[in-house]
N, C-alpha and C positions, 0 to 999 in steps of 0.2 A: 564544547562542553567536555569535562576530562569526565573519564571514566565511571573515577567514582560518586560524581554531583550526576551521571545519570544511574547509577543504582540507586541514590538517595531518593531521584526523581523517581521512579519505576515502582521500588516501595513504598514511597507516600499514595500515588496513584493506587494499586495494588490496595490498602488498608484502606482510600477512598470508595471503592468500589465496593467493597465487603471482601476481600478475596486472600485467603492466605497467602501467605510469602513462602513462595515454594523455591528451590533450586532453579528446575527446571523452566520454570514462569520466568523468571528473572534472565538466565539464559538466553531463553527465544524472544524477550523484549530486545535486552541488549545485541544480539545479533542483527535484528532486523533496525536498532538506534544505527550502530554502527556500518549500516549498511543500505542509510537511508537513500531513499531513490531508485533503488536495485526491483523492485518488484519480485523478492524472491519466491520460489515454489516453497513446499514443508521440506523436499527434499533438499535443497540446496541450505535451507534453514536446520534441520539435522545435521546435513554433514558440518556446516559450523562450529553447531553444538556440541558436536560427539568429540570435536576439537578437543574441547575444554574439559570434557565429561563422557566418554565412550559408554556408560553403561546409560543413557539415554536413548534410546531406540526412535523410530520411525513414528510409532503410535502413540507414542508421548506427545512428541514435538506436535503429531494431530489433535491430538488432544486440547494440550496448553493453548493452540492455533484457535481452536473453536472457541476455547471457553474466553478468550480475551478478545474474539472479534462479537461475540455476542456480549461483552462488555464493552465493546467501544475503544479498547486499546490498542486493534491496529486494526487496518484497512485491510477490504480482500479487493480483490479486481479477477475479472476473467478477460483476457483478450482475445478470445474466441478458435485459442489453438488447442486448447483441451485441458488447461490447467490451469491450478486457480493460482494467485500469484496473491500475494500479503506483502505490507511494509506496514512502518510504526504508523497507530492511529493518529487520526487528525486532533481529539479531543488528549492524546499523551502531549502532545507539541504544545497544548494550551490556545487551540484555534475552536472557537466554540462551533463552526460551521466547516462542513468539509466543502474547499472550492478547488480542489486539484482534478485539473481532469487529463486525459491523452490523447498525444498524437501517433497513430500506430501505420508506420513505414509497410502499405500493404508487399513491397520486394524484400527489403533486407528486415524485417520484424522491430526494426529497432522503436523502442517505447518512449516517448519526448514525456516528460510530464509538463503541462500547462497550468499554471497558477493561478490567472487572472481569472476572474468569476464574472461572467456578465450574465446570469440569468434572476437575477435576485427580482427583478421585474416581471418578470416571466414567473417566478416563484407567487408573486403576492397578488399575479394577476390571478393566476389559477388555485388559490385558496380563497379568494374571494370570489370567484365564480364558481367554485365547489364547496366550500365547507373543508375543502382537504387539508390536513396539517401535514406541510412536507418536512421533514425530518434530514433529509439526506438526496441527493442525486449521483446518477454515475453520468459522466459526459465521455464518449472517444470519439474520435475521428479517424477516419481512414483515410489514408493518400502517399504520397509519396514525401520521404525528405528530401533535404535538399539536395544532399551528397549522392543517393540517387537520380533524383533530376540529374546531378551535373553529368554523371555518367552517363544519361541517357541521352545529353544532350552533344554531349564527346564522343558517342561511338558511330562510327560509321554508317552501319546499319540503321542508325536511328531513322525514321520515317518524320 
């Protein structure tokens, strides 16, 4: 998608939601478009920004971060290092259900994203045995990948 067919997207979205069309909104959308899959921090997402627009500061970019994941315009994730990490929402993409979940390399950090969704069963088992309307799930896994494996299985020491 070029450039400007995702601003075009970002502010239809944006006017869908009820939400002014600001600079900076638009900005930290398209940074995190352009940087899909990244799971970036606010800070890595400012310094982006400030690319384009230096008088953007740090508490904006928090700002804008909040107010579009409590709209549903991008995803947060924690992977349990201390920071929260964000990419474009599932419902900007035009996917009515979020099914991306992670594989998290507990040696070298690296973050797989996972696409396939197998709990939809699991979802409809346990709304009908609660009354719960689930809205959303987060899935990670912890293990190793494989480029680890190989290494562990190449060195010496290996047990």
């Amino acid at each position: 998608m070029e450039q400007r067919e995702v601003q075009e997207l970002l502010k239809e979205k944006l006017k869908e939601k009820g939400l002014k069309i600001t600079r900076q909104r638009l900005l930290v959308l398209s940074v995190l478009e352009q940087n899909s899959g990244s799971h970036m921090t606010a800070e890595e997402v400012c310094e982006l920004v400030s690319a384009d627009c230096p008088e953007i500061g740090l508490a904006t970019v928090y700002r804008a971060l909040q107010l579009l994941w409590n709209m549903q315009l991008v995803d947060r994730i924690s992977f349990d290092d201390g920071c929260v990490r964000y990419e474009i929402g599932h419902l900007l993409k035009g996917d009515t259900k979020h099914n991306h979940h992670h594989l998290i390399c507990r040696k070298c950090n690296k973050v797989i994203p996972f696409g396939d969704d197998l709990l939809d069963d699991l979802e409809r088992y346990i709304e009908g045995a609660t009354g719960f309307h689930i809205l959303d799930h987060e899935l990670k896994f912890y293990g190793l990948c494989k480029d680890c494996i190989k290494k562990e299985n190449s060195s010496p020491l290996s047990f």
